[in-house]
GUPAKOL-507036 format. One record per residue: residue in one letter; x, y, z of N, C-alpha, C, O, CB in turn. Coordinates in steps of 0.2 Angstrom, whole numbers, padded with zeros to 4 digits, always signed. Glycine has a CB too. Layout:
aXYZXYZXYZXYZXYZ...
***
This chain:
x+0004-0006+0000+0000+0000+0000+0004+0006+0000+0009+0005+0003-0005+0000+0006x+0004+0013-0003+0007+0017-0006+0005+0022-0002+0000+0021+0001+0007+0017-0012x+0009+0026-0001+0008+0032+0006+0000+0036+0002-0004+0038+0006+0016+0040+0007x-0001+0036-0006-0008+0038-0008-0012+0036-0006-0016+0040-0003-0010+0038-0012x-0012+0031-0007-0017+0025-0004-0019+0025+0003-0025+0023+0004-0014+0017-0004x-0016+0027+0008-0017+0028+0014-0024+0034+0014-0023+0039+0011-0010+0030+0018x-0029+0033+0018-0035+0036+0019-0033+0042+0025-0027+0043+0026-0040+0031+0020x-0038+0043+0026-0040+0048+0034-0039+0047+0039-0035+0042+0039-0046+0048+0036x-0039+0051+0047-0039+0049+0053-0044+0044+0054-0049+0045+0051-0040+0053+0057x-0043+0037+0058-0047+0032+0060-0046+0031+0069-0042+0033+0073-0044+0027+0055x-0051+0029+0071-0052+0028+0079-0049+0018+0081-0052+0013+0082-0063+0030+0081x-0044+0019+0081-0043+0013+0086-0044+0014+0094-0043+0018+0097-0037+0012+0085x-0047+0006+0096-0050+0005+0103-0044-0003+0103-0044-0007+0099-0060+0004+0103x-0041-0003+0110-0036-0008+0112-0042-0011+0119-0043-0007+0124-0027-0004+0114x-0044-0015+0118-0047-0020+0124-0042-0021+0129-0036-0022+0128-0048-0028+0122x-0045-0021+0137-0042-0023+0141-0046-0029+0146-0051-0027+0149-0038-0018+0143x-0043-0036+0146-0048-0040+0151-0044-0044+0154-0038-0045+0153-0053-0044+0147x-0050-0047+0160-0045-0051+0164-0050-0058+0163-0056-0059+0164-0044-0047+0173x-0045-0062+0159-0049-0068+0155-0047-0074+0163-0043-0075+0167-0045-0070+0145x-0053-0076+0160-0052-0084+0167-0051-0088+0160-0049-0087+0155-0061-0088+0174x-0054-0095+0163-0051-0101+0160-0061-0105+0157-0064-0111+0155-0046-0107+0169x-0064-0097+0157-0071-0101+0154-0070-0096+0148-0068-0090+0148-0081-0100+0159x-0071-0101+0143-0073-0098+0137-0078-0092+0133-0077-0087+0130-0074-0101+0136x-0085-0097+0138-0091-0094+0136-0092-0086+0140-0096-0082+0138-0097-0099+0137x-0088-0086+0145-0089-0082+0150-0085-0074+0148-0087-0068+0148-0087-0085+0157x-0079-0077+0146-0075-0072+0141-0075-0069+0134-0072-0065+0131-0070-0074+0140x-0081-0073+0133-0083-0072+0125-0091-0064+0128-0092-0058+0127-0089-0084+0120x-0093-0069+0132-0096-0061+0136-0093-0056+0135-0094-0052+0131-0097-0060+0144x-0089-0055+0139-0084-0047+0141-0081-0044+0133-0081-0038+0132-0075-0050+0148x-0079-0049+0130-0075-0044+0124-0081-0043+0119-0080-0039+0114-0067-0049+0120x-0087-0046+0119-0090-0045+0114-0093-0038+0119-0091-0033+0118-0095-0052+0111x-0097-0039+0124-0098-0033+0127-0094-0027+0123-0096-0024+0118-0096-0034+0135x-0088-0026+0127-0082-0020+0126-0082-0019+0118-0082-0013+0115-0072-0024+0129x-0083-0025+0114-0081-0023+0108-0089-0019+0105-0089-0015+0100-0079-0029+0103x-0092-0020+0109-0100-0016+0105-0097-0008+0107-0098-0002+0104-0110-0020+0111x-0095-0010+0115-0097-0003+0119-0090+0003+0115-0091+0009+0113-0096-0005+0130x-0084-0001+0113-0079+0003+0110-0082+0005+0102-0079+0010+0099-0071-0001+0111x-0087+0001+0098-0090+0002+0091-0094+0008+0095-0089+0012+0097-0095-0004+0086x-0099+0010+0097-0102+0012+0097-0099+0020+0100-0101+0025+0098-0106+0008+0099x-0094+0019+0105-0087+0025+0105-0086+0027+0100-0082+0032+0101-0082+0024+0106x-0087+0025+0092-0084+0027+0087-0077+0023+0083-0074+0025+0078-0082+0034+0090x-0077+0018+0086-0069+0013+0083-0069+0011+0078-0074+0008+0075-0069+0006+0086x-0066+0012+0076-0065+0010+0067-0063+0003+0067-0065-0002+0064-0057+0014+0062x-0057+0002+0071-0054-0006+0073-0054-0006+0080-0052-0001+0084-0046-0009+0069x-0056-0012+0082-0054-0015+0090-0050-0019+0089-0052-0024+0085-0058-0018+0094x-0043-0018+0093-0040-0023+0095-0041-0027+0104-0044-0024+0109-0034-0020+0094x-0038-0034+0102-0038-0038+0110-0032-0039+0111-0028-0036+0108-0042-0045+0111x-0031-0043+0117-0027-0043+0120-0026-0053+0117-0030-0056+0114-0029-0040+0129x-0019-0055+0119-0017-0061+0117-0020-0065+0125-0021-0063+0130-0008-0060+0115x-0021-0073+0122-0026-0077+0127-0034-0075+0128-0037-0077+0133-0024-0076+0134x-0036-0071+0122-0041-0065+0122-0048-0069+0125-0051-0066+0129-0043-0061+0113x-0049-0077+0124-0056-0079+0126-0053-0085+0130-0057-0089+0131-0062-0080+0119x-0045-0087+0132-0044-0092+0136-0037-0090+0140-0032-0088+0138-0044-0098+0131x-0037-0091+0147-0032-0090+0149-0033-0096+0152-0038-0098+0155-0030-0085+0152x-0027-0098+0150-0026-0106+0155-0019-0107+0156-0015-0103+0153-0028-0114+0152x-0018-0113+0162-0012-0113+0162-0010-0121+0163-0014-0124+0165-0009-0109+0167x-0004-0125+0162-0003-0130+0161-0002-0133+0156-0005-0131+0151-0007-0131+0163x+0003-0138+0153+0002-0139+0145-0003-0144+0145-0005-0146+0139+0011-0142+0141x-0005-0146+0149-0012-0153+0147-0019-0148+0148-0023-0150+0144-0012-0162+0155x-0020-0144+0151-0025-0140+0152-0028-0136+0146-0034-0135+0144-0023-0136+0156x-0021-0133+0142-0021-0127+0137-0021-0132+0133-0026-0130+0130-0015-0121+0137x-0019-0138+0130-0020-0141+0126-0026-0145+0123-0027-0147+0117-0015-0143+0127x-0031-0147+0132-0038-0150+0132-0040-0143+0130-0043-0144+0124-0042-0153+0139x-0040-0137+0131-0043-0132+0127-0043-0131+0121-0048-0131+0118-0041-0127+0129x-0037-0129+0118-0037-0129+0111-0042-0132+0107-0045-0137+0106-0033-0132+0110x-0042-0127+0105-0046-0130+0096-0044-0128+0090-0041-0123+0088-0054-0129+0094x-0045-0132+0086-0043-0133+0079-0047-0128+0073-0053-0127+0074-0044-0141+0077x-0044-0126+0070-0045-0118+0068-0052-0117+0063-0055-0113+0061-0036-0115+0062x-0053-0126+0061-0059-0125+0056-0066-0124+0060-0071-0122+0057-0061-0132+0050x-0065-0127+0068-0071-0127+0071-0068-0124+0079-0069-0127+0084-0074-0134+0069x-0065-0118+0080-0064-0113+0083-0070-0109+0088-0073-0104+0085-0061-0110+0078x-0072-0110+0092-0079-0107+0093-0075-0100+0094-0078-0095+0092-0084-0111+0101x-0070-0098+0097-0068-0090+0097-0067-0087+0091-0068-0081+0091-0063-0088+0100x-0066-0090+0087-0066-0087+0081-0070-0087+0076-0070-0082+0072-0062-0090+0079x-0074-0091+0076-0082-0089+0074-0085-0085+0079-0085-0080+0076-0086-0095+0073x-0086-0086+0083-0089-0079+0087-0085-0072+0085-0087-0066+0084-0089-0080+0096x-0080-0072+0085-0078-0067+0083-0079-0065+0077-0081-0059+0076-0072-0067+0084x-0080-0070+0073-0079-0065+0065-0088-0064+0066-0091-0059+0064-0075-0072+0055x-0090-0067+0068-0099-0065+0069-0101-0057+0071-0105-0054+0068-0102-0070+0077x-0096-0055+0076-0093-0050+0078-0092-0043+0074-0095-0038+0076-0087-0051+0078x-0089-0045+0071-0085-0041+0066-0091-0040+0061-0094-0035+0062-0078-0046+0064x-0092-0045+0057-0098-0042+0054-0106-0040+0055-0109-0036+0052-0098-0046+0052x-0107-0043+0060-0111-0037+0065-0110-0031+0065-0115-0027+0063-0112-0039+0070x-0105-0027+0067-0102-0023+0070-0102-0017+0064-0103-0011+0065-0096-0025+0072x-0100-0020+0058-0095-0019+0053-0089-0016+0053-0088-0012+0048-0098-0017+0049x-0086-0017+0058-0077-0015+0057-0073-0020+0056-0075-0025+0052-0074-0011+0063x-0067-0019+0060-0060-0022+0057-0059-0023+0064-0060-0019+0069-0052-0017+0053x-0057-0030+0066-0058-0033+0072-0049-0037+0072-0047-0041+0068-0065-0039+0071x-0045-0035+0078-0039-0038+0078-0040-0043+0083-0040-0041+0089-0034-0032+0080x-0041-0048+0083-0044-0055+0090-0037-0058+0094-0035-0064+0095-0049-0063+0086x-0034-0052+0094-0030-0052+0099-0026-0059+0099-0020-0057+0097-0034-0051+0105x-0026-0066+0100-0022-0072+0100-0026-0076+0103-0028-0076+0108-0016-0072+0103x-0026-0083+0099-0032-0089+0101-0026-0093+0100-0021-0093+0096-0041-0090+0095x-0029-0099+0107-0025-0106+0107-0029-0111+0101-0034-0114+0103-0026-0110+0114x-0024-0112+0095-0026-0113+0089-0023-0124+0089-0018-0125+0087-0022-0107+0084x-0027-0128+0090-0024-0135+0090-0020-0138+0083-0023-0141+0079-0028-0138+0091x-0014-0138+0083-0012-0139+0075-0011-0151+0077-0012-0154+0081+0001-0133+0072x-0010-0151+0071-0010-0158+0069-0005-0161+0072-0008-0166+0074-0009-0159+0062x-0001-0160+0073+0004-0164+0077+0005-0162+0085+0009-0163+0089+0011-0163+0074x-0003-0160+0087-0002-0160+0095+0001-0152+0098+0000-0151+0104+0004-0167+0099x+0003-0150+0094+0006-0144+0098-0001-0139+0098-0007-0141+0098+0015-0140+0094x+0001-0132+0098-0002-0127+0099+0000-0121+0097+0003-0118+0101-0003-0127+0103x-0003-0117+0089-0003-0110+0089-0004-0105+0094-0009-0106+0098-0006-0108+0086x+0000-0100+0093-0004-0095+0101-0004-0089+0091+0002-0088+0088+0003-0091+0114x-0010-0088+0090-0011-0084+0084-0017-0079+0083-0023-0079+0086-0011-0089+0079x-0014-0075+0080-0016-0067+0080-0020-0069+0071-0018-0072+0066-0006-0059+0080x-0028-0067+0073-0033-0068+0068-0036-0058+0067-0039-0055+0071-0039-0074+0071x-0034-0056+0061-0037-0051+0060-0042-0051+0056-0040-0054+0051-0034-0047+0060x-0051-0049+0056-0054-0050+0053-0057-0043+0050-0056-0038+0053-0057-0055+0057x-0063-0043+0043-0063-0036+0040-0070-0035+0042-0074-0039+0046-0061-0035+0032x-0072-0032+0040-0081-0028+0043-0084-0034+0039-0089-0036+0043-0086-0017+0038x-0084-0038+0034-0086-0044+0032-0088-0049+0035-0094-0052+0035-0084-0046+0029x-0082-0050+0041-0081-0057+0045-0077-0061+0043-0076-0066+0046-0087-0061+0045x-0074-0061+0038-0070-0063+0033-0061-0063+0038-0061-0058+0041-0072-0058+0025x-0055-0068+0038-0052-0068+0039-0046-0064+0033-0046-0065+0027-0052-0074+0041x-0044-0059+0035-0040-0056+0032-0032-0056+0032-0028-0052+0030-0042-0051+0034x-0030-0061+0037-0023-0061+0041-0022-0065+0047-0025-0065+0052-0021-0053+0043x-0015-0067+0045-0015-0074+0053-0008-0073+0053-0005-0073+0048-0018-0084+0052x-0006-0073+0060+0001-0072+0063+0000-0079+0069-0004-0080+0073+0003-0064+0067x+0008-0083+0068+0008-0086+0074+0014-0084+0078+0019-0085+0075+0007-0093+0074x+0013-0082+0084+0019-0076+0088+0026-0082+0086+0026-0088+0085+0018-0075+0101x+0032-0079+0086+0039-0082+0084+0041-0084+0089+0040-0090+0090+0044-0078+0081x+0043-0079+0094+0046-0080+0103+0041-0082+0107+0036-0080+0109+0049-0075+0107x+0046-0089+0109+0041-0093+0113+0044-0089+0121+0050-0087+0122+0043-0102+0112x+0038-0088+0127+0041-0085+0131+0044-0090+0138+0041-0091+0143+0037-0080+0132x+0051-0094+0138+0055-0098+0142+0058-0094+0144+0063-0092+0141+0058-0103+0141x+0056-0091+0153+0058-0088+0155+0059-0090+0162+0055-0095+0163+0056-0084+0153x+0063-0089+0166+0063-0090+0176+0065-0084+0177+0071-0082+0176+0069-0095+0181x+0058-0080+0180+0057-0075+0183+0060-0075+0191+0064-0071+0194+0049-0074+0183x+0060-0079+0193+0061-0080+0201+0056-0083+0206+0050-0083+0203+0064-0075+0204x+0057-0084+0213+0052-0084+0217+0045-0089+0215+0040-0088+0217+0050-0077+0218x+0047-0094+0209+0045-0099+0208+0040-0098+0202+0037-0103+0200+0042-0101+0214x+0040-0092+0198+0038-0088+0191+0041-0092+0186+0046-0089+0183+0040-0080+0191x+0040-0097+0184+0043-0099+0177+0036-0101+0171+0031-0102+0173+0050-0107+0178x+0039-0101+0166+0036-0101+0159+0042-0107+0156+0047-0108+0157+0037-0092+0156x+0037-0110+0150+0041-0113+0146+0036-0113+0140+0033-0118+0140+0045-0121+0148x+0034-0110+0137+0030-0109+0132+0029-0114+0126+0025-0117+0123+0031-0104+0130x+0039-0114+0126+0040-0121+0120+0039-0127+0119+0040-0131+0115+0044-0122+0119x+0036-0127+0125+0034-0136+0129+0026-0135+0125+0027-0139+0120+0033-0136+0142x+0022-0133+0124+0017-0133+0124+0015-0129+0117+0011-0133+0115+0015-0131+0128x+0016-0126+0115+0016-0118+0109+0020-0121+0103+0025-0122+0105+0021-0111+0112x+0018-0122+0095+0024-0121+0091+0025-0114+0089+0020-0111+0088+0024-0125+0085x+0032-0112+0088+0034-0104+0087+0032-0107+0079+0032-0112+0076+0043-0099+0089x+0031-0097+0079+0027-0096+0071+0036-0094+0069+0042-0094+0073+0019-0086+0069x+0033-0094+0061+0040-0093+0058+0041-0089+0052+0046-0088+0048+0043-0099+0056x+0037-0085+0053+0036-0079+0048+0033-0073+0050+0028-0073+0054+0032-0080+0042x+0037-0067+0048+0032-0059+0049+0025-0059+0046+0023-0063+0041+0036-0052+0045x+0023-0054+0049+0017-0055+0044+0012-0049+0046+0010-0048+0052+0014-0062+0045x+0008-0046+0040+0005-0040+0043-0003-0041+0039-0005-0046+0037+0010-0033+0042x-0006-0033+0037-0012-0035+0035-0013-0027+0030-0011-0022+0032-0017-0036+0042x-0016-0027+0025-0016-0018+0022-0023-0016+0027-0027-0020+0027-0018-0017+0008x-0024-0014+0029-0030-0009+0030-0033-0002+0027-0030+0001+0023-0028-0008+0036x-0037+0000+0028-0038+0006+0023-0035+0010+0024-0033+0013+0019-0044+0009+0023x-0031+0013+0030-0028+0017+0032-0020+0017+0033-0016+0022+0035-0030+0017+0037x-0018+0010+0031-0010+0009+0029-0010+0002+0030-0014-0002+0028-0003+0013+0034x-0004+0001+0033-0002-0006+0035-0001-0009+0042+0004-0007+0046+0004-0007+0031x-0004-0012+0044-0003-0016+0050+0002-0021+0052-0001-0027+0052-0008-0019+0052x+0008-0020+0053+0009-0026+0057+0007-0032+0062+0002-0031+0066+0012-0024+0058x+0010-0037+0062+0008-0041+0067+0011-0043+0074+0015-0047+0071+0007-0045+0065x+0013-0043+0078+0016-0047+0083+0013-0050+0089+0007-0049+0089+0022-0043+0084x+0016-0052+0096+0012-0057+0099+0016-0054+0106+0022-0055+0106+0012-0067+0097x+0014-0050+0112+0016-0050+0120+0026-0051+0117+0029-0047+0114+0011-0060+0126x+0029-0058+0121+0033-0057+0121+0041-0056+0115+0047-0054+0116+0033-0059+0125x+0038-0057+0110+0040-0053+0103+0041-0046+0105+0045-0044+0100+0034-0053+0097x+0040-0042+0108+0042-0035+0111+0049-0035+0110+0053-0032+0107+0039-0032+0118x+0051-0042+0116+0059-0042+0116+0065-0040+0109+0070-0037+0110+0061-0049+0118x+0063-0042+0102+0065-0044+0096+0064-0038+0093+0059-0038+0089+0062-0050+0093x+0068-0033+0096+0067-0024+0090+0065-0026+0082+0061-0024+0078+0077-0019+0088x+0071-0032+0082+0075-0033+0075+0067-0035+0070+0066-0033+0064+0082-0040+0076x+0062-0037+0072+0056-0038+0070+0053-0033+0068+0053-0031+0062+0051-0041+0074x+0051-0027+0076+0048-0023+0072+0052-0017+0066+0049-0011+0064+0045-0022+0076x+0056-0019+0064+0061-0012+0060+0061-0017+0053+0061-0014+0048+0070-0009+0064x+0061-0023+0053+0057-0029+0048+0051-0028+0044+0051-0028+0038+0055-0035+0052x+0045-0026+0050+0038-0025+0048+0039-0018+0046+0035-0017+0042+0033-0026+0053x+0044-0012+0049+0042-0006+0045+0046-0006+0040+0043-0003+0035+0042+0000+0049x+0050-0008+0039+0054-0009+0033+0050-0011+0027+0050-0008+0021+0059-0014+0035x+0048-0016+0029+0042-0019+0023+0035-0014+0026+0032-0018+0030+0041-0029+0024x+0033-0009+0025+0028-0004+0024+0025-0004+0031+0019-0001+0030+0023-0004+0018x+0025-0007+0037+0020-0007+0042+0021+0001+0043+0027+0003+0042+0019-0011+0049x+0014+0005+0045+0015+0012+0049+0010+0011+0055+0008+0016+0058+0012+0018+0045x+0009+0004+0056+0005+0003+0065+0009-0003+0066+0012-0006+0061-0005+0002+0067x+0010-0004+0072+0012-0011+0075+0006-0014+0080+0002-0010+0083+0019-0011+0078x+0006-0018+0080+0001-0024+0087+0006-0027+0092+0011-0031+0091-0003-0032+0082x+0005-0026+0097+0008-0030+0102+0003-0033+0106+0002-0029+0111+0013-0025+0108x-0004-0038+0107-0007-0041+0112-0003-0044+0116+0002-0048+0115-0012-0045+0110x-0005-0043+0121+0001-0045+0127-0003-0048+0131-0009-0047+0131+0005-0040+0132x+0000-0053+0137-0002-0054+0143+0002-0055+0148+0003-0060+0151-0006-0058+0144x+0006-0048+0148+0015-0048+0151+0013-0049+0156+0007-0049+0156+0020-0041+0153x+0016-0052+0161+0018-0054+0168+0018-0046+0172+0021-0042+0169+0027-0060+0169x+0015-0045+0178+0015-0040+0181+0021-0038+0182+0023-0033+0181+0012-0041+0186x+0026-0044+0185+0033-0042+0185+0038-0040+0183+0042-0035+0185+0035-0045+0185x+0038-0043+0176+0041-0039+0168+0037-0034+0168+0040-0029+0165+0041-0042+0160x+0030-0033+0169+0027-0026+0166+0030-0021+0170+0032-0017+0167+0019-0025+0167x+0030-0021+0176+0031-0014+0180+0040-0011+0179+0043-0006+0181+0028-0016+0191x+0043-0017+0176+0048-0016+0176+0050-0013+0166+0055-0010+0166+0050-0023+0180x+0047-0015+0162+0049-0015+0157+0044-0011+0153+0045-0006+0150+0052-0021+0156x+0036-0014+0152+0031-0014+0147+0030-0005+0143+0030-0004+0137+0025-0018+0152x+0030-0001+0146+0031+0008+0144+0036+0010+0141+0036+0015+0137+0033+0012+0149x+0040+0006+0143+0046+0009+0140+0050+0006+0135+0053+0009+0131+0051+0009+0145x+0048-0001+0134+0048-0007+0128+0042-0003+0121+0044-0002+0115+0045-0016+0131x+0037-0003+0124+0031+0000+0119+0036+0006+0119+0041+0005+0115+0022+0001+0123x+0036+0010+0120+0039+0017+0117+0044+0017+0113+0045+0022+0110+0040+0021+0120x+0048+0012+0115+0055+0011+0112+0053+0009+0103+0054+0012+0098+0059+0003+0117x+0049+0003+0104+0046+0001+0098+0043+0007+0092+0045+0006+0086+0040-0002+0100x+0040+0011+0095+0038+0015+0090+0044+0022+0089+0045+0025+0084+0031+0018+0092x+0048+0023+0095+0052+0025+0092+0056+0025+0088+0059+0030+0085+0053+0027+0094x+0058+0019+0087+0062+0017+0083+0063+0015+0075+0067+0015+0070+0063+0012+0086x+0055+0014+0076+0050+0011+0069+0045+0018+0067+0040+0017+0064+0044+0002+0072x+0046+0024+0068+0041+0028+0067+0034+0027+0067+0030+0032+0066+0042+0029+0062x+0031+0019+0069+0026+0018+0072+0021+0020+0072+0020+0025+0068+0027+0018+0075x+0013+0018+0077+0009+0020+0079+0008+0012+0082+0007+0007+0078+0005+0026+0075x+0009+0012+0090+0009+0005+0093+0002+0004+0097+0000+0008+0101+0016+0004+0097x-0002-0003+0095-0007-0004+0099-0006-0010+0105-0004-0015+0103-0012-0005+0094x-0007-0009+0110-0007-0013+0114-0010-0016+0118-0009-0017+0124-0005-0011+0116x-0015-0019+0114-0022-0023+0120-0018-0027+0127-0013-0031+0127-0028-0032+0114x-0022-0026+0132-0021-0032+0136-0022-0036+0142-0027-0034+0146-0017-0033+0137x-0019-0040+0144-0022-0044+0150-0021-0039+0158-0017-0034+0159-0017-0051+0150x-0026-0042+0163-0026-0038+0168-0028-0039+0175-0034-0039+0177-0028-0033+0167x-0023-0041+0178-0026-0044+0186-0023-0051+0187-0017-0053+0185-0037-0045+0186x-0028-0056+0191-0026-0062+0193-0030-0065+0189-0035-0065+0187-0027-0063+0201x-0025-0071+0187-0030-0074+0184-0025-0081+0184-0020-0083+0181-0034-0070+0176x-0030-0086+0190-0028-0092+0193-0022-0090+0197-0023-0085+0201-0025-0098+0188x-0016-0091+0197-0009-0091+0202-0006-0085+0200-0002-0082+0204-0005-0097+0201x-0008-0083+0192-0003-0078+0188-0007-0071+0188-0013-0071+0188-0002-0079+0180x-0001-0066+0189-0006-0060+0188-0003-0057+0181+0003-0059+0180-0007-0054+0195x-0005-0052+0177-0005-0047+0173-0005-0040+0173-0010-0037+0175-0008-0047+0171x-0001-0038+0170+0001-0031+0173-0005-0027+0169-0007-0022+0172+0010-0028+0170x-0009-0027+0162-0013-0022+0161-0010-0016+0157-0005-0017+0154-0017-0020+0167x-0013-0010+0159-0009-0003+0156-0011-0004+0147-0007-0001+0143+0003-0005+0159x-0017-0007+0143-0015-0007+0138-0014-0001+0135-0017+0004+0137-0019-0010+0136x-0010+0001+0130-0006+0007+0128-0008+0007+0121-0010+0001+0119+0002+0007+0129x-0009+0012+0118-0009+0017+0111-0002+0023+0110-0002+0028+0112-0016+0022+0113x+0001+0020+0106+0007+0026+0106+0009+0027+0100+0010+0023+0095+0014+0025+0111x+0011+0034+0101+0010+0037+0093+0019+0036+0090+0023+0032+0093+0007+0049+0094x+0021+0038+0085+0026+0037+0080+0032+0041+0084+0038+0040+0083+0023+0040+0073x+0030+0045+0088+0035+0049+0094+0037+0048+0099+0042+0051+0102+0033+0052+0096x+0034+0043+0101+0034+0039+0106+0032+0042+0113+0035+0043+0118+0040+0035+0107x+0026+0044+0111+0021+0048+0116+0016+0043+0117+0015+0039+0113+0017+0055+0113x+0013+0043+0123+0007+0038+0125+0001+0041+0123-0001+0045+0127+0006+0035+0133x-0002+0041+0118-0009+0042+0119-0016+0041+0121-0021+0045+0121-0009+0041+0118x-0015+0032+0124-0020+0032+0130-0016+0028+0135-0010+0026+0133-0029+0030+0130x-0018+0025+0141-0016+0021+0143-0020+0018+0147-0023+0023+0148-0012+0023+0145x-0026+0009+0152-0028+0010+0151-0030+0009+0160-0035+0009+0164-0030+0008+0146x-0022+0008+0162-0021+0006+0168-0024+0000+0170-0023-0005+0166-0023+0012+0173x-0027-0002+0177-0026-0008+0178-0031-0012+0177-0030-0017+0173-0025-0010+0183x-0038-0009+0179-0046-0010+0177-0046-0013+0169-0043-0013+0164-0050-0001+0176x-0051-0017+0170-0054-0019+0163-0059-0016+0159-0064-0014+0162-0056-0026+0164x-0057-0015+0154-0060-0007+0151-0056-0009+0144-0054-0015+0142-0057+0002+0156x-0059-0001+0139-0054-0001+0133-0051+0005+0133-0050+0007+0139-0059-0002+0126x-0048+0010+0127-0044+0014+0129-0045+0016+0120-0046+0011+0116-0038+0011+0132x-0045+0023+0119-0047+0025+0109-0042+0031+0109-0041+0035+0113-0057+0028+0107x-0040+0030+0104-0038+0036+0101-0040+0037+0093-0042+0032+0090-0031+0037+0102x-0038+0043+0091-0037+0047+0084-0030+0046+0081-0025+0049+0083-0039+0054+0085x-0030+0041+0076-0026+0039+0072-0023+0042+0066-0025+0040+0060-0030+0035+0071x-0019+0048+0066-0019+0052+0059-0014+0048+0056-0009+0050+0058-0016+0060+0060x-0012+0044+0052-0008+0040+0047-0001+0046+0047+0005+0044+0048-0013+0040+0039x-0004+0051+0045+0003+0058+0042+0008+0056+0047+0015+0056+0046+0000+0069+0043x+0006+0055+0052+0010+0055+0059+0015+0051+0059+0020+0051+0063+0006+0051+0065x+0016+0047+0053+0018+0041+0055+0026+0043+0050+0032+0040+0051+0011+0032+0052x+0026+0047+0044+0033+0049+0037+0034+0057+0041+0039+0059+0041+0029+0051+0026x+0029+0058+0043+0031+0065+0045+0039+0065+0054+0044+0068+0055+0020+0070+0046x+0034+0057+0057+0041+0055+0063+0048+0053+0058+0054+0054+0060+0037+0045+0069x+0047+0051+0053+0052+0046+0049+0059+0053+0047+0065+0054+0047+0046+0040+0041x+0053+0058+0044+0056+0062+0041+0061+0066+0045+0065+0070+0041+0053+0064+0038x+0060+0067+0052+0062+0070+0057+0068+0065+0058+0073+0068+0060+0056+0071+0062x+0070+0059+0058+0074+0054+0062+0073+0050+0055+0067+0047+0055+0072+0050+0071x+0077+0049+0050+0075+0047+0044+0080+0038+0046+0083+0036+0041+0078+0053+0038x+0082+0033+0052+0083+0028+0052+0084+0025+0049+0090+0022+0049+0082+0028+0053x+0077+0022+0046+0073+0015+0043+0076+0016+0036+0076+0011+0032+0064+0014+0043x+0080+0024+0034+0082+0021+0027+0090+0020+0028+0095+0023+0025+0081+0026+0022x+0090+0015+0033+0100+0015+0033+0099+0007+0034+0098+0005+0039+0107+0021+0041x+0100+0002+0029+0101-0004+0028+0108-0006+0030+0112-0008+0026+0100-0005+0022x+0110-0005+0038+0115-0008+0040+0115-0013+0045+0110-0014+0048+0119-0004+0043x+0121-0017+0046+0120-0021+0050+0121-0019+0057+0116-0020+0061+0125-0025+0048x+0125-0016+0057+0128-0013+0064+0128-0007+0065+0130-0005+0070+0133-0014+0064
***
């Protein structure tokens, strides 16, 4: 898509929830939020990653799973979407692939209902936080193995997944190849959040000329908690909303211009070096 091509100011709305381990019960809350953030004026809603399942466990998350032709989140979502008639970012569904493992994948859907774009996050997050906080994602999760974004009327969206934030080198990939927004759905660990999550999101856009959306997770949910804060930040690396801890959504005004007019100021992205 060609900087012509790019339309008007548009209203993005980033979700923020605190998802349990029922489905049907989470399919409530985001469809709720997504009516209540359309009827705010939203052009697109984004969610947060685990958007209608948070579980934990690899035998747990894996009896959850479903397989992508008969997905109940994902048909309700695209149901969603077309009802609605916007552009629906469904944040990250536990997708069951053929050999037993598990997508954690980013479905974006168009005012149709219609699937428009699928990411499955790269970095798996194996991590030891401490104090008995560990993660092995790769135990359970296959990592995706490609970038991947979406044209929207308004430019180009990147994709990416929570802890893919770590990996600059992606997003300067996705703007490189024409994104002017990025997606981060997260469900950071309160821990890494209070310690890192502001300052990573801003980093991102400043780097990439940007405009970063941030849906996400928030609160306790089972043994884990989530830091929240979903974030909106412009190509400056200014926050534009933020949504703190509450479960809620968060909107702003989307000016595209925003996005060549940062680039042109700190012209970066045109220096094809290694180092």
């Amino acid at each position: 898509m060609t900087e012509k091509q790019k339309s008007a100011s548009f209203t993005a709305a980033c979700l923020q929830v605190n998802a349990s381990n029922d489905l049907a019960a989470n399919l409530d809350v985001v469809t709720a939020l997504t009516r209540k953030a359309a009827a705010a004026g939203a052009d697109i809603v984004l969610m947060p990653e685990n958007v209608v399942m948070m579980e934990w466990g690899r035998d747990n998350i894996i009896a959850k799973a479903m397989p992508e032709e008969t997905h109940k989140g994902l048909a309700h979502l695209s149901e969603l979407a077309k009802e609605l008639g916007i552009w629906l970012h469904g944040g990250s569904l536990s997708v069951l692939l053929p050999g037993g493992k598990v997508a954690n994948r980013t479905y974006v859907l168009g005012p149709d209902g219609t699937v428009k774009a699928t990411y499955d996050k790269i970095h798996m997050f194996d991590v030891n936080l401490g104090e008995g906080e560990r993660y092995a994602e790769s135990a359970t999760f296959e990592a995706g193995a490609l970038p991947a974004w979406v044209d929207l009327p308004w430019g180009r969206l990147g994709l990416t997944i929570c802890y893919d934030l770590r990996f600059p080198h992606l997003y300067r990939h996705l703007a490189q190849t024409g994104a002017h927004f990025l997606t981060v759905p997260a469900a950071f660990t309160k821990i890494t959040g209070e310690a890192h999550w502001h300052v990573l999101m801003r980093a991102r856009a400043i780097e990439t000329g940007c405009f970063v959306f941030a849906p996400a997770q928030t609160g306790t949910h089972g043994k884990r908690k989530t830091y929240g804060h979903a974030l909106i930040v412009n190509p400056w690396g200014e926050v534009l909303a933020d949504a703190g801890e509450e479960p809620g959504f968060v909107t702003a005004v989307i000016d595209p211009d925003e996005v060549m007019q940062a680039r042109a100021r700190i012209p970066s992205l045109s220096l094809n070096v290694r180092f």
